[in-house]
RODO-786865 format. One record per residue (C-alpha): residue number from 1; residue in three letters; chain; x negated, y negated, z. Coordinates in pm, whole numbers, padded with zeros to 5 digits, m for minus. Example, Ala and Ser with C-alpha at 12.3 -4.5 7.8 and 13.67 -1.06 7.14 Angstrom:
% residues 2
{1 ALA A {m01230 00450 00780}}
{2 SER A {m01367 00106 00714}}
% end
This chain:
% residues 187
{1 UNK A {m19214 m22403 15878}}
{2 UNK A {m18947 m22184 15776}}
{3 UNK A {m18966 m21805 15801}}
{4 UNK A {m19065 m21618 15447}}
{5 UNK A {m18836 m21346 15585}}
{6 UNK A {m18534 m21555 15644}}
{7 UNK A {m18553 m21736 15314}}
{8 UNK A {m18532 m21405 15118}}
{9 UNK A {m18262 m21262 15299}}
{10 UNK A {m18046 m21592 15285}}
{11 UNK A {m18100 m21584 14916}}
{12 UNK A {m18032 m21187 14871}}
{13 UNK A {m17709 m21233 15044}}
{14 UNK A {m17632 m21534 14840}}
{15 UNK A {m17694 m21331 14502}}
{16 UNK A {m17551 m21041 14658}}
{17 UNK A {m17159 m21271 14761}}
{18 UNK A {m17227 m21392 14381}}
{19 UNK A {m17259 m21046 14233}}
{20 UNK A {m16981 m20957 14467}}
{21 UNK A {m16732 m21276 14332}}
{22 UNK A {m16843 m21255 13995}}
{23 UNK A {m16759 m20855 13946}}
{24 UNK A {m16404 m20939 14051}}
{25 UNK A {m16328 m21220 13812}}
{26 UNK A {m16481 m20954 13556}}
{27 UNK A {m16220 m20727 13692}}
{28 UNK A {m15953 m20974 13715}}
{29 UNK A {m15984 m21089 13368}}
{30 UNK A {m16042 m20764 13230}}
{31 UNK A {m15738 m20651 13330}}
{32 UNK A {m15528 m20898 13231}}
{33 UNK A {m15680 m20868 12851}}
{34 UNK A {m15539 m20543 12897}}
{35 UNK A {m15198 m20526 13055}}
{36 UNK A {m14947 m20748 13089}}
{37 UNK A {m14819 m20638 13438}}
{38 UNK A {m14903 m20911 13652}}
{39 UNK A {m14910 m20660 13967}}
{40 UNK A {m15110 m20452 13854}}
{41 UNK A {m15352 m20703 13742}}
{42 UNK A {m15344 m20846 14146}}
{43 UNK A {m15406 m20494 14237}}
{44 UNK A {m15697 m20437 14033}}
{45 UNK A {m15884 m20738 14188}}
{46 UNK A {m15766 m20667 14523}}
{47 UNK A {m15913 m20312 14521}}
{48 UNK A {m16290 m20488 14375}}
{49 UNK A {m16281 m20765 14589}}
{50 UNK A {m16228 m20520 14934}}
{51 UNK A {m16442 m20231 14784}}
{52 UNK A {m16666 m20438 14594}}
{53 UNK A {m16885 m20199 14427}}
{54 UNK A {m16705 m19821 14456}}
{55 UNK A {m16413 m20095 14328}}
{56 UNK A {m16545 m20168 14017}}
{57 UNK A {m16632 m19784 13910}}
{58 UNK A {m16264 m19692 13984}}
{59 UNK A {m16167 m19977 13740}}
{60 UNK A {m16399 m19851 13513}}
{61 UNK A {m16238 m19495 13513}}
{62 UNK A {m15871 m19566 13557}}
{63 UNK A {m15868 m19919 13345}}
{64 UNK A {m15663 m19901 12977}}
{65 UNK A {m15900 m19787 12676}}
{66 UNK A {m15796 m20049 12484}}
{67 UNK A {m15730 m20457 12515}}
{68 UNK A {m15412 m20619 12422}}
{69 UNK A {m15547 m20811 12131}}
{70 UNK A {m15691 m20447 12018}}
{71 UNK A {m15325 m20294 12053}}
{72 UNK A {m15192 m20604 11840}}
{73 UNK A {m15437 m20603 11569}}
{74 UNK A {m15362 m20173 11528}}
{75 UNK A {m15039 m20266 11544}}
{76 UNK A {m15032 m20515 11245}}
{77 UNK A {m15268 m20264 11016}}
{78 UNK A {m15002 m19967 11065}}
{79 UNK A {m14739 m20247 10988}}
{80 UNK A {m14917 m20350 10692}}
{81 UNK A {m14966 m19975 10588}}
{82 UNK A {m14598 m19919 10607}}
{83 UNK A {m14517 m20234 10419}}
{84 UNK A {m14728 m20103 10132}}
{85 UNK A {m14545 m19786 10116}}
{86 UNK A {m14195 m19916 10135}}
{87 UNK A {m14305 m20226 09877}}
{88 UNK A {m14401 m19993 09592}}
{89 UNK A {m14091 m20045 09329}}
{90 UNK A {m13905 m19777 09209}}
{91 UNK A {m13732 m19672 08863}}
{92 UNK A {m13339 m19787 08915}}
{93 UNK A {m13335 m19437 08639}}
{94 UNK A {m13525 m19171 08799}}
{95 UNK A {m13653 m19298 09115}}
{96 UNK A {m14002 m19242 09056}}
{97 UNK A {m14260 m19504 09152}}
{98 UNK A {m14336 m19756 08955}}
{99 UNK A {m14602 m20033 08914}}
{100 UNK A {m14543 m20394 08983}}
{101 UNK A {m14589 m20481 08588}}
{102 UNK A {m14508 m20189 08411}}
{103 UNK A {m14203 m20250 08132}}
{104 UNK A {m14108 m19915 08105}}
{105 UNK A {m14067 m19699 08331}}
{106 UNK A {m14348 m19405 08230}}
{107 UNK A {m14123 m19089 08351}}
{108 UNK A {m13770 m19155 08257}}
{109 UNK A {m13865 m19437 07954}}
{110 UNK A {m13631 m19683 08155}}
{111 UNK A {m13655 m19981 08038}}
{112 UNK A {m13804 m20233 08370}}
{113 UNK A {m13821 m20574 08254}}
{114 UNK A {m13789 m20765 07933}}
{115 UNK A {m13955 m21034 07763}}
{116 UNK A {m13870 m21418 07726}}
{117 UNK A {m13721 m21510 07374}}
{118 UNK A {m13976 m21828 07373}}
{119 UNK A {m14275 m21781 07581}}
{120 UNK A {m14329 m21391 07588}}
{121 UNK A {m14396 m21367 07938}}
{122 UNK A {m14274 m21024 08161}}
{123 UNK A {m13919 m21143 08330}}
{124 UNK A {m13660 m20900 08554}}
{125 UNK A {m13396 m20776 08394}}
{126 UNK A {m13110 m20977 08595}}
{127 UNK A {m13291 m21280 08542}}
{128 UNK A {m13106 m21518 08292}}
{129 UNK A {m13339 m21796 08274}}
{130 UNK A {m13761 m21784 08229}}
{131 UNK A {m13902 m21935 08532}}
{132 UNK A {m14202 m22006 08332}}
{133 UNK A {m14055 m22206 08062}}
{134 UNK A {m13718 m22309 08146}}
{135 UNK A {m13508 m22144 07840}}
{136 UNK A {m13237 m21994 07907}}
{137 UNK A {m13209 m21575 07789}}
{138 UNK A {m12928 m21403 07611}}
{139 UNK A {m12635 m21298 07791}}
{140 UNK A {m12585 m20949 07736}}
{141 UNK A {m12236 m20797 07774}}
{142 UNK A {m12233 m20523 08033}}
{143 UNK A {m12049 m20270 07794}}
{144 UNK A {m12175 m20373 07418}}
{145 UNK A {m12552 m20393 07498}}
{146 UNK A {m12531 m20796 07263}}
{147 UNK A {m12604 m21088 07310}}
{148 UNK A {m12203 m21308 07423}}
{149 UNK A {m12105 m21534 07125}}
{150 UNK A {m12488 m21509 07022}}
{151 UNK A {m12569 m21773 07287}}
{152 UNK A {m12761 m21914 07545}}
{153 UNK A {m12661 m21867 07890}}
{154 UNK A {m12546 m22211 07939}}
{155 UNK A {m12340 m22220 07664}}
{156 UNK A {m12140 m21965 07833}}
{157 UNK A {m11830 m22131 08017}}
{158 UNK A {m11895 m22040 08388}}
{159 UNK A {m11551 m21887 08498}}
{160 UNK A {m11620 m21688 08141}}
{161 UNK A {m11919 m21523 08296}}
{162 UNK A {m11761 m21480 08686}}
{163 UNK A {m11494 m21328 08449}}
{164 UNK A {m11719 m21111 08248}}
{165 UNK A {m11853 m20981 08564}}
{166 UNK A {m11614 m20939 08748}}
{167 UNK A {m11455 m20703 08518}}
{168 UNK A {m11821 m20517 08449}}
{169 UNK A {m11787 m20475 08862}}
{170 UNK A {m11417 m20305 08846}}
{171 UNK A {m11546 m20105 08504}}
{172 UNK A {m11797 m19959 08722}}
{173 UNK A {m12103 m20048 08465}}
{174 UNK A {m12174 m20360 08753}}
{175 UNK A {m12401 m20673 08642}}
{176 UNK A {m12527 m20714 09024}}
{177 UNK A {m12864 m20685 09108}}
{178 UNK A {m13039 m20486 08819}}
{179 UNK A {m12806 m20505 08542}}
{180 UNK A {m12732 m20183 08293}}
{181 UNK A {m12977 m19970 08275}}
{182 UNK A {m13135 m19923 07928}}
{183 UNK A {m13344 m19670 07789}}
{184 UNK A {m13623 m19688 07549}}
{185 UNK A {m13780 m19483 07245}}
{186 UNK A {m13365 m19345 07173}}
{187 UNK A {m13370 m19133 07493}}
% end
């Protein structure tokens, strides 16, 4: 028969080499969820693995505070945060901020978008056709504030409008992006 004694200490030392191997693959993998320096990951499991468990509690003190997937996900919040500052829309008249479906703009009376002639529905200003319905808007000349010829925009020969354009560009009163600005309520 086999000695009680030996039996207990063969399985101590086996749990003990397990405790041992498994608190450096804790280390190991710790460490990499943390920092992407591959040396400093293969020191971090060299000094467990030799000091076993005065190892571990220097990891513990020294190791990052916080894991890489923790750095990404902070970094994608203050991303989002800043994207929500710089997104907010502003009055092309005073600057102020303005809200995504406001018409007029509430400090300067500026006028923000306009309606379709069919539908009704809230369009930008440079747009020239209703995404929603398909009809075309009325061209407004740059300098007059009314509608070209009275028609539709594809009515409107196209080297008539690069024309009409261009010379709103060189005038200085410029068609690009926003359009004129116009002002509501006679102000």
């Amino acid at each position: 028969m086999m000695d009680v004694g030996l039996v207990l200490a063969v399985y101590g030392g086996v749990a003990l080499a397990t405790l041992w191997v498994a608190m450096t693959f804790w280390a190991y993998r710790d460490m990499r969820a943390r920092s992407r320096d591959g040396l400093a990951t293969l020191f971090v499991t060299a000094i467990v693995l030799v000091l076993n468990v005065p190892g571990l509690l220097i990891y513990l003190l020294l190791r990052p505070r916080e894991t890489l997937a923790e750095a990404y996900e902070r970094s994608l919040e203050e991303e989002a945060l800043l994207q929500e500052i710089e997104e907010k829309p502003t009055c092309p008249g005073c600057g102020q901020r303005v809200q995504q479906d406001w018409v007029v703009c509430a400090h300067c009376h500026t006028r923000l978008k306009k309606s379709c002639v069919r539908c009704s529905k809230t369009l930008e200003m440079a747009w020239n056709i209703c995404p929603y319905c398909a009809t075309p808007q009325a061209v407004l000349a740059a300098d007059e504030g009314v509608p070209v010829r009275g028609a539709a925009v594809g009515t409107v020969p196209m080297a008539e409008q690069r024309a009409r354009r261009r010379a709103a560009r060189e005038s200085g009163s410029g068609e690009g992006g926003r359009g004129a600005l116009e002002f509501v309520d006679g102000e």
